[in-house]
N, C-alpha and C positions, 0 to 999 in steps of 0.2 A: 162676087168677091170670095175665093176660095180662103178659109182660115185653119192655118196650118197646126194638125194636133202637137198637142204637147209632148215633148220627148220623156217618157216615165224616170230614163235616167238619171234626165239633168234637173228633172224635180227632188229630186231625192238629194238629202245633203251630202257634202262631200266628207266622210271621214281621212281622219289623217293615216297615215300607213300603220303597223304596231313595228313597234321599235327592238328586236330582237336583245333581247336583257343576256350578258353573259351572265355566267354563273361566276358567283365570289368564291375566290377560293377559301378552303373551308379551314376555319381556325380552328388550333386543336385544343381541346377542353382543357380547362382550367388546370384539374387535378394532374392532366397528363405534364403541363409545363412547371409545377409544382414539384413532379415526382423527379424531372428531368434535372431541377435544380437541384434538388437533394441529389441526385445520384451525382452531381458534379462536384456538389461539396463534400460528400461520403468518398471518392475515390481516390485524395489522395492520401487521408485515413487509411483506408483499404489497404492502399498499395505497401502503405508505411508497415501495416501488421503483414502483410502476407509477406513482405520479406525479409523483415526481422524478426516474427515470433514464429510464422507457420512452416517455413519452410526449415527454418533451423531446428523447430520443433522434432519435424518428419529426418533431418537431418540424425538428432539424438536418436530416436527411435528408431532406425538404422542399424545405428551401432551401437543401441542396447541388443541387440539380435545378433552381430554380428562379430567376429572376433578382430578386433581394428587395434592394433597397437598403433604409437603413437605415433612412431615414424618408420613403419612398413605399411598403413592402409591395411583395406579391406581385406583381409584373406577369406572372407567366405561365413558363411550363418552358421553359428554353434548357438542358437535359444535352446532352452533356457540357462545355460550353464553360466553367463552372467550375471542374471541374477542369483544361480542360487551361491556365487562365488562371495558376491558382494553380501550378501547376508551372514555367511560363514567366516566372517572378516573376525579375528579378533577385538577390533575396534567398533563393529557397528553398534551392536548394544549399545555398549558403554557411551558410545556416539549418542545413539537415543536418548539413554537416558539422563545424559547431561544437558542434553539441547533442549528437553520438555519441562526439565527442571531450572534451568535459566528463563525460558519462556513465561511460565508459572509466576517466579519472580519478577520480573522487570515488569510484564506486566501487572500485576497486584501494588506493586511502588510507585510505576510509572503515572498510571490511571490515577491511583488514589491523590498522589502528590500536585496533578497536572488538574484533577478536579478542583480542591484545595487551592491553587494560585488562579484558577479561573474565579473562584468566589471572593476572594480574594480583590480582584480588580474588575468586578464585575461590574461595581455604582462608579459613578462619573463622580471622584472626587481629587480633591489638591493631589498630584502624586500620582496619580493611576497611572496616568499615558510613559511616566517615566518608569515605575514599576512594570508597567507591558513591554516596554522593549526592552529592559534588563532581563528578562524573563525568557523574552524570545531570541535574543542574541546569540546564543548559545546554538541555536538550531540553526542559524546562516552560517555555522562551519562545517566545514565537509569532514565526515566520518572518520576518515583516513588523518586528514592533519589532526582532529580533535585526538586520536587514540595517539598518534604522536606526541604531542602534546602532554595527553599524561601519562604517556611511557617515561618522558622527561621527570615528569611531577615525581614519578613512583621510584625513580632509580637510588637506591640504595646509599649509592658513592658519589652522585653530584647532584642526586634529586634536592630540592629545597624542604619538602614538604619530611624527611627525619631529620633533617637540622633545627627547623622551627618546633618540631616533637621533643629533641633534642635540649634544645634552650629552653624550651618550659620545663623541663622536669620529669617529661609523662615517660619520655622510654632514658634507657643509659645506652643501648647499642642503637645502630641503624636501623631501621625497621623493613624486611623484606615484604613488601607490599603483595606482590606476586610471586614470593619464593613455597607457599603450601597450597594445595588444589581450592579450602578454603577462603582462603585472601584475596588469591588470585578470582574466585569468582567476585568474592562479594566488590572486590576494586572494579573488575569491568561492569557491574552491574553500575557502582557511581558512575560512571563516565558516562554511558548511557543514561541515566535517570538525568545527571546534566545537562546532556547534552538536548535532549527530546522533550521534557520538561515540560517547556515552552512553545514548541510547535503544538504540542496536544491542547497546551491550555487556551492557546489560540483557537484550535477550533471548538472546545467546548464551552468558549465564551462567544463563539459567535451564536452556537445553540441557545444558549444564557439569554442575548437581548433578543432573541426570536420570543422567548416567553415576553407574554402581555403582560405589563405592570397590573393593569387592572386584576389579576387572578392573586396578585400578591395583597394587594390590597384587601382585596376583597376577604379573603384569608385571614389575614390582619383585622380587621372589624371583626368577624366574628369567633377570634378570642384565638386562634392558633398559635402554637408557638414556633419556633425558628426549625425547631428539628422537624412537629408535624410539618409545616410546609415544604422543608426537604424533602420527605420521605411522600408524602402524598402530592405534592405540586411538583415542585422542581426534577426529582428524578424520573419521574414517566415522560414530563412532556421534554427533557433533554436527550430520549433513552434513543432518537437515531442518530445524535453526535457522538454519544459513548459508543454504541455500534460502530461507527466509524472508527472511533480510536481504537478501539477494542479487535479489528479487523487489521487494524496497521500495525498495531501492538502486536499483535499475534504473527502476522505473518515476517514482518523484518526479525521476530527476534528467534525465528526456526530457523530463518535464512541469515543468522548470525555468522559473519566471516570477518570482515575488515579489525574488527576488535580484538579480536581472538590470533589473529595473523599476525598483530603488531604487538601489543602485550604478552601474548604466553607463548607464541608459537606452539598453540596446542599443552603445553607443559604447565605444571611439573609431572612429569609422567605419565602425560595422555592423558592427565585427568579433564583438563579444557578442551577436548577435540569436539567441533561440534560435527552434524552432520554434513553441512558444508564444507566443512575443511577435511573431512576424509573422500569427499568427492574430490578435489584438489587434490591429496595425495594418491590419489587412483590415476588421475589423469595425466599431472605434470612429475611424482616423484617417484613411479612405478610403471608409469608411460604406457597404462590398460583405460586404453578411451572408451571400450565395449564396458567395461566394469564400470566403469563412472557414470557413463551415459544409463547403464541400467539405474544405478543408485539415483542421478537424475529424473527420471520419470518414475520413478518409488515417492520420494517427496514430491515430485510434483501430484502426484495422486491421493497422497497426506494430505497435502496443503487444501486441493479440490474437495476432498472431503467434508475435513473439517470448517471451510467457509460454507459449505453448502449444509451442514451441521446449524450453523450458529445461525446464519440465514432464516433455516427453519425456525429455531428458538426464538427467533426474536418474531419472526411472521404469528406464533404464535402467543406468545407475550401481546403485540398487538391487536391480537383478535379476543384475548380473553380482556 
């Protein structure tokens, strides 16, 4: 009886086939779908500055180079003869130095005053929250009707404000609020100090409850009094909201125009022109946009400076 060998094969076990694995396609890192969403949120930011501040920037810059009246266009590049046109202006000085000296003031009033009603309504007491928006009201009217407003206040022959002078006894004639270079400042400086007041002290009382009670306190125990903790507590750790006012104060009040346009029309005798408003007469009442446009990027180069000035000063204040 023949017995048949065994097949080595079919001894052997049967594996199953392998199963060819595609490849997953490859997800892209974290950071990259990170980066992707920020550039979708950044882009219409972007878009919003490059078409309203950069390209009209480069637009100025232009026709600070170039001789552009106002209604003939470009006739061609005369640098630097607008600037040195606009500097030889009889008015720019005097421009200057009215506008540094209005600055100086409003802010020194503004700050101090806007400090002052933030400490003021600083503790959560009866009255606070109604004192806070009496305070702030002032600053939800727009510039323009506010100066309206007390162009009305100031007027001579129907204003209210020398009849009520009037009836008490303080003056016998009318009082020209705005009729000497004087008056005329120190009145647009109230309207502004009213009007802003309250937006400042809003932000420097948000500074205010950032400070921790406990540093007051603690203060308090061991034996300080209201002014030490002013001067060693309260003003250092407030000192990036004064920055901030300090930086808005400064710049709105070089870029002083709306006040000055409806109160003095620059007058009495040019003594109120500020910088701003001899840009305006360059551009719309002499119709030299090359002139303007230079004086434009003159203060825009002031302005750059001087924040980048104060910037430093305070980076340093911080680090000592």
């Amino acid at each position: 009886m023949q017995v048949k060998a065994a097949d080595p094969a079919a001894a052997e076990p049967r594996t199953r086939p392998e199963r060819r694995v595609r490849p997953s396609r490859a997800t892209p890192p974290r950071w990259r779908s990170r980066k992707v969403k920020g550039l979708a949120y950044a882009a219409p930011t972007a878009v919003f500055v490059a078409v309203f501040f950069l390209l009209p920037l480069l637009l100025v810059g232009q026709m600070s180079l170039s001789d552009w009246p106002l209604l003939a266009g470009d006739r061609g590049f005369n640098a630097p003869e607008n600037y040195t046109d606009a500097t030889d202006s009889a008015l720019f000085w005097p421009a200057v130095r009215f506008t540094v000296l209005y600055t100086v003031i409003v802010t020194v009033v503004l700050l101090g005053l806007a400090l002052l009603l933030a400490l003021l309504v600083q503790e959560s007491r009866p009255g606070a929250g109604f004192f806070r928006t009496v305070y702030f009201l002032p600053g939800a009217l727009g510039l323009a009707s506010a100066s309206l407003l007390f162009w009305g206040l100031y007027s001579p022959s129907t204003g209210p404000l020398s009849r009520i002078l009037g009836k008490l006894g303080l003056v016998d004639d009318p009082v020209s609020f705005l009729g000497t270079p004087t008056s005329a400042l120190l009145s647009t400086v109230f309207l502004i100090v009213w009007k802003f007041a309250g937006f400042y002290m809003l932000i420097l009382l948000v500074g205010l409850q950032r400070i921790p009670q406990e540093v007051f306190e603690a203060a308090r125990m061991d034996g300080a009094s209201r002014g030490q903790i002013f001067r060693s507590i309260t003003v250092p750790l407030l000192r990036p909201s004064l920055a901030l006012t300090l930086l808005l104060c400064v710049t709105g009040s070089l870029l002083a125009f709306d006040q000055f346009f409806i109160l003095t029309k620059g007058g009495p005798d040019n003594s109120t022109v500020t910088i701003v408003q001899l840009i305006y007469r360059e551009a719309f009442q002499r119709l030299n946009l090359g002139t303007a446009a230079a004086l434009s990027i003159t203060v825009l180069g002031a302005l750059l400076l001087l924040n980048a000035l104060q910037f430093r000063g305070l980076r340093r204040a911080d680090e000592s």
